[in-house]
N, C-alpha and C positions, 0 to 999 in steps of 0.2 A: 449305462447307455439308455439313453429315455426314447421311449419307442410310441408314445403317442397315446392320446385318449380313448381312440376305437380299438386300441391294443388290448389297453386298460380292461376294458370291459371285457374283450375272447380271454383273456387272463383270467378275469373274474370266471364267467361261464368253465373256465376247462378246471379251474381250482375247486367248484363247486360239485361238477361232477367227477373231477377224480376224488374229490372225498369219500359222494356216495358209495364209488365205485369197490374201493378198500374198506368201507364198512361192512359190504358186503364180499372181499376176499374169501374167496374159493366157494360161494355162497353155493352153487349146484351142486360140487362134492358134498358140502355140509350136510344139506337138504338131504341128498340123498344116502347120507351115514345116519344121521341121527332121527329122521321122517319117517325116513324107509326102511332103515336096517337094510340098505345096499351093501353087496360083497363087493371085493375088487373088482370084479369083473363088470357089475353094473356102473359102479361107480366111474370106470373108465368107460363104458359105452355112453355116460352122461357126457363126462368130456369130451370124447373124442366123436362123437355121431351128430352134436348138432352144431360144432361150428364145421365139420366137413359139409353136410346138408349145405347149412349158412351160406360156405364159399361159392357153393355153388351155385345158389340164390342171389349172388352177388353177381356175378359172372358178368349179365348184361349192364350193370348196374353204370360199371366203368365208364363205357363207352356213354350211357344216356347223359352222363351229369356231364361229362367233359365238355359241353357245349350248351351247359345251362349254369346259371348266376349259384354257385357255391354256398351261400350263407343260408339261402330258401332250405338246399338239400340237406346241411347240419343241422336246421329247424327240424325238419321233418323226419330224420333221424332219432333226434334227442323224443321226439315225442312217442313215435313207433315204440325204441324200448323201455317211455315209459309206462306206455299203455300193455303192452307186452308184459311185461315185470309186475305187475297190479294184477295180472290174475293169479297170481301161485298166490300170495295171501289171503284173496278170497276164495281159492278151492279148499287150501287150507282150513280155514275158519269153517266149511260148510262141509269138513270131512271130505272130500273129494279127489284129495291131490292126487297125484300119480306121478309114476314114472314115465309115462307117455305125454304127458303135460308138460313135464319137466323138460323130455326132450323138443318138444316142440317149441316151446320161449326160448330153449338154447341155441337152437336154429334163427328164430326171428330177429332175436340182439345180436349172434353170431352177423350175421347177413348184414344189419348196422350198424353194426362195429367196423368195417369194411367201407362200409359207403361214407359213413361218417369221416374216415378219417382220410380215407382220398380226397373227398372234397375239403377236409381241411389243412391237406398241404397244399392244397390250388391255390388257396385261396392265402396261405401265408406268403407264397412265392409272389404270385401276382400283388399284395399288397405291402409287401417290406423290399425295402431294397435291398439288393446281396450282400452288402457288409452287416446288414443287422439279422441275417437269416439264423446264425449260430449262438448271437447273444439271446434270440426269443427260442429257438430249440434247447438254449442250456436252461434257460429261465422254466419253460413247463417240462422238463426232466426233474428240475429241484421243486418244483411243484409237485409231482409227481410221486417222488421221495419223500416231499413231508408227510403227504396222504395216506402214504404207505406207513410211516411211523405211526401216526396217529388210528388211522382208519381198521386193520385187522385189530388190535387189543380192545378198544370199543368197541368193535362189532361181536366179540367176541363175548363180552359183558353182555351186551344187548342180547345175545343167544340166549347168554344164561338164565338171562333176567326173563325174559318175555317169548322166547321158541326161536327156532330156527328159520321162520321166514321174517323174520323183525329187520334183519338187517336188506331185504329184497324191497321193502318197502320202502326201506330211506334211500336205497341206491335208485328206485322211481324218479322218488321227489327229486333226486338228484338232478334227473335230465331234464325234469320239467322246469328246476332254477334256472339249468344252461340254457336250454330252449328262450327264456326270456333276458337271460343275458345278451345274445348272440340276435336278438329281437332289438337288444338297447345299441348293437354297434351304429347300427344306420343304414341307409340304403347309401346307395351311391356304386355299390358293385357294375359294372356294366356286362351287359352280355356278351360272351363270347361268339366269334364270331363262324360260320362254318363256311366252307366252298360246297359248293355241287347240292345233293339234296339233304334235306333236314332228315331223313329217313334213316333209322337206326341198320347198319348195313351187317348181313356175315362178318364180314372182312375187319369191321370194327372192333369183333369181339377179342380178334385174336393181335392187337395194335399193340396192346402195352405189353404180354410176353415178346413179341417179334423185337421192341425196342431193346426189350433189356438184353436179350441173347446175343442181340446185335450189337454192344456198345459193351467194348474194351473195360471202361471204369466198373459200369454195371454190374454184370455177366458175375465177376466174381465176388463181389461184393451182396448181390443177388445167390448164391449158393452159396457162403459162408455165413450170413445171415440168416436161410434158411436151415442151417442143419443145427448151427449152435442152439439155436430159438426152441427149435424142437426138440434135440434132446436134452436141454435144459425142463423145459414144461413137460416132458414126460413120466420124471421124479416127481411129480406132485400129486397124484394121483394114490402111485403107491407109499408114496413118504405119508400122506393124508391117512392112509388107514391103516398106515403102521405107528402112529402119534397117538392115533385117536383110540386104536381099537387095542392091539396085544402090550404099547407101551404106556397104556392108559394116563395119559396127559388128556386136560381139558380142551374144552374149545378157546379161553381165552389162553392157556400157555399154549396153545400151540398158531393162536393171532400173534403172542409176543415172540417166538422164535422166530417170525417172520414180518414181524413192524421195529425191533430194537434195532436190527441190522441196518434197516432204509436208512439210519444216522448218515451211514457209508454212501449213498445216494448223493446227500447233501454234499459230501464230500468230494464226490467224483464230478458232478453237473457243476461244481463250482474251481473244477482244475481244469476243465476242458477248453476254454477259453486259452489259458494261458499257455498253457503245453503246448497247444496249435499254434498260437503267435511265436512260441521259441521253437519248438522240435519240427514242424511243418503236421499238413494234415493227415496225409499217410503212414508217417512213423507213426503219429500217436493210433493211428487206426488200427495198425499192426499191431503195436504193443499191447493196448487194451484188448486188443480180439484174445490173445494168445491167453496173458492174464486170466483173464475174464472166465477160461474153463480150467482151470486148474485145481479150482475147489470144490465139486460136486461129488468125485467119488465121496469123499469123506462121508457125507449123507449115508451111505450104505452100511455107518459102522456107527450111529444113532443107538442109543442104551437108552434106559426109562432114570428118571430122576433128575436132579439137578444137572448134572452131568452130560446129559443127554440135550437137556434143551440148551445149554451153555457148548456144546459142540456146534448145533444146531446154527446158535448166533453167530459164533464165529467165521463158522463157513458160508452162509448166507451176506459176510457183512463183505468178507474179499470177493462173490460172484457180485454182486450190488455194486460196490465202490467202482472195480474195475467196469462193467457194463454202463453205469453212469457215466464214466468219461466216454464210451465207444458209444453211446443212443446220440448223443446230438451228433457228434462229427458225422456220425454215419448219417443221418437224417439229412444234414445240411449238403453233405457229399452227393448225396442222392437226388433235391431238389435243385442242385448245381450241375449237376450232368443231366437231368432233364430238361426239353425242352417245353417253353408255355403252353404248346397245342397236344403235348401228351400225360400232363401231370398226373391229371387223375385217372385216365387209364393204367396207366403205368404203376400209380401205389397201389387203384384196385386189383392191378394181378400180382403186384407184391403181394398184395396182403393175403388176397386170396389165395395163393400159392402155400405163404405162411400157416396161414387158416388148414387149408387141407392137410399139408406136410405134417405138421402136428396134431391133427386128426387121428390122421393113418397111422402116425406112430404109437402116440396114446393109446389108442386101440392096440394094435401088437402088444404095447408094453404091460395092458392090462392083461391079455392074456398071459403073456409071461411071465406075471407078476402071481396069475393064478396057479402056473405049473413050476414055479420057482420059489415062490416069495418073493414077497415085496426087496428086501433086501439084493436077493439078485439080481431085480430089475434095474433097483438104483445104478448098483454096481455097475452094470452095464452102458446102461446107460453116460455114467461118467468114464468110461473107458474111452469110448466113440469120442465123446467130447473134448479128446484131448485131440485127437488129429484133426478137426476144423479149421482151424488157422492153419492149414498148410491150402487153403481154399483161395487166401487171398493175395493178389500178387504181388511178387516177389521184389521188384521194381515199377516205378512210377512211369507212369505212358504220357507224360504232361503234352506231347506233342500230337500225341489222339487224342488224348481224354477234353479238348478244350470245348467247353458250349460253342454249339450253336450259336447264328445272330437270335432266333427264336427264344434261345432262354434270356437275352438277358433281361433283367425285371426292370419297371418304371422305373422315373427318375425318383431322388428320392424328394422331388417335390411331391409326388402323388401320396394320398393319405396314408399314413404307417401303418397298419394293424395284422391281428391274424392269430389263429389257432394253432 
């Protein structure tokens, strides 16, 4: 399906920076194992303290952009973290670095990561018509998967070869490519419009949770998303410094236990499409959700050697495959049951919800990971994981769940493009 020249280009820019992005996979844990000589316990207050912070730096962020042109706020993002991300290699270089440092970038990118990507599902909704929504959600999924193949086993060499903030430095340059990507689509975006005062109100802040709690498709979809997501991301932490530290695997084998698998990516982002036109979008929602947590425990029974990392890929490759077919449905599901005048508050308190949720756990799980071990965290963690899918509904509400006249997107005469 051909989605247009100013596509072309948000493809280009989101290719360029999910590369960086994965070059520098798990880059703050890293930092902080091999920098710092962080324990578990730091090493989870790295991840889990500055995109909590973040989310909540995000908070207002929602409500400002939803009534400002989209593609400025992606600019201005992309350059935040990469200006952001350029100091840990020069505190680095000048002996300097820290763990207070560390958490403070994770907060700033944390908090752009969020703004960033609210305003770019506004802006893919508003610029593609609804039949191509799921063909450009599967397209930067298998983008996403490539990066993933490719981007941790490089970044992982790049450690070895040259230190641990080498790979911080290409994921900079990264945003600053997107940034001029996303500079090439063009102008032509129009401003959104508001009623009453331009004035950023209370009432605003709390717009996009109020929508989701309120809206049948939502609601559940919004809590089974949030719990899988987190207790997924919360094994990484302690799986990180049970790889790196007592089962002594390198930093590139332990980028390939986590870049061979993304094969399955490719694999899943490119059945999504199909499934949904035979099975509908709800079975496949289902299916994949269920799927999707089935293989985590296993992670909690990780051994040192070949063995280990070959367990590693395995289970990593069936959470990948199946999550790949569930990320676009669910993505497309989502900018379909919202309406145009709430999009980007509404993913910025998804996100930010996501952001905290997994904050909060992380943290727990780093402490439990310090009074347990890492292994019983995992364990744990994949326990939980298995009853998430019982989150998402049971039957289909097609007779609620339908848009708004507010959602439906331009014709598809207006220009195709989007992030």
């Amino acid at each position: 399906m051909k989605l247009g020249r100013r596509f072309g280009w948000l493809w280009a820019a989101y290719t360029v920076s999910a590369l960086g992005t994965y070059l520098a996979f798990d880059a703050f844990s890293v930092i902080a194992v091999l920098a710092l000589h962080a324990g578990p316990a730091e090493v989870a207050l790295v991840a889990a303290t500055g995109p909590a912070v973040g989310a909540v730096l995000a908070v207002p962020l929602g409500p400002w952009m939803e009534f400002r042109r989209k593609r400025p706020v992606m600019i201005a993002m992309d350059l935040a973290r990469c200006a952001a991300l350029l100091t840990l290699p020069a505190a680095y270089a000048l002996g300097g670095l820290g763990l207070g440092q560390l958490l403070a970038v994770s907060m700033i990118v944390a908090a752009a990561d969020i703004s960033f990507n609210a305003a770019s599902g506004a802006f893919l909704k508003t610029l593609l018509p609804a039949d191509r929504l799921l063909a450009a959600n599967a397209r930067f999924e298998s983008t996403n998967w490539t990066a993933l193949v490719l981007g941790p086993p490089l970044g992982g060499a790049l450690i070895g070869l040259f230190g641990p903030v080498t790979t911080v430095m290409a994921n900079a340059v990264s945003f600053l490519l997107s940034a001029l990507g996303l500079r090439a689509v063009g102008a032509g975006e129009s401003r959104p419009e508001r009623g009453g005062t331009e004035c950023l109100r209370a009432a605003d802040l709390m717009e996009g949770w109020r929508y989701i709690l309120t809206s049948p498709s939502l609601r559940p979809l919004f809590f089974n998303n949030l719990a899988a997501n987190a207790l997924i991301m919360v094994a990484v932490p302690p799986l990180a410094v049970l790889m790196l530290g007592p089962l002594g695997f390198t930093p590139w084998q332990y980028g390939l236990a986590f870049a061979a698998p993304c094969l399955g990516g490719l694999l899943g982002s490119r059945l999504a499409r199909p499934l949904v036109t035979r099975y509908g979008q709800l079975p496949v929602l289902r299916a994949a959700s269920a799927l999707r947590v089935v293989w985590p425990l296993g992670l909690a029974f990780v051994r040192p050697g070949l063995p280990g990392l070959l367990l590693v890929m395995i289970l990593e490759f069936g959470v990948i495959t199946c999550s790949a077919v569930y990320s676009p449905v669910y993505a497309t599901r989502r900018l379909e049951r919202t309406p145009n005048d709430r999009v980007a508050r509404t993913l910025s308190a998804w996100s930010i919800s996501g952001k905290a949720t997994t904050a909060a756990l992380t943290a727990l799980w780093g402490l439990l990971a310090s009074l347990t071990g890492p292994r019983t965290a995992i364990a744990a963690a994949g326990v939980l994981l298995l009853a998430t899918p019982l989150l998402l509904p049971r039957e289909p509400r097609e007779a609620t769940e339908r848009p708004s006249p507010a959602t439906v997107p331009p014709s598809p005469a207006a220009p195709p493009p989007t992030r």
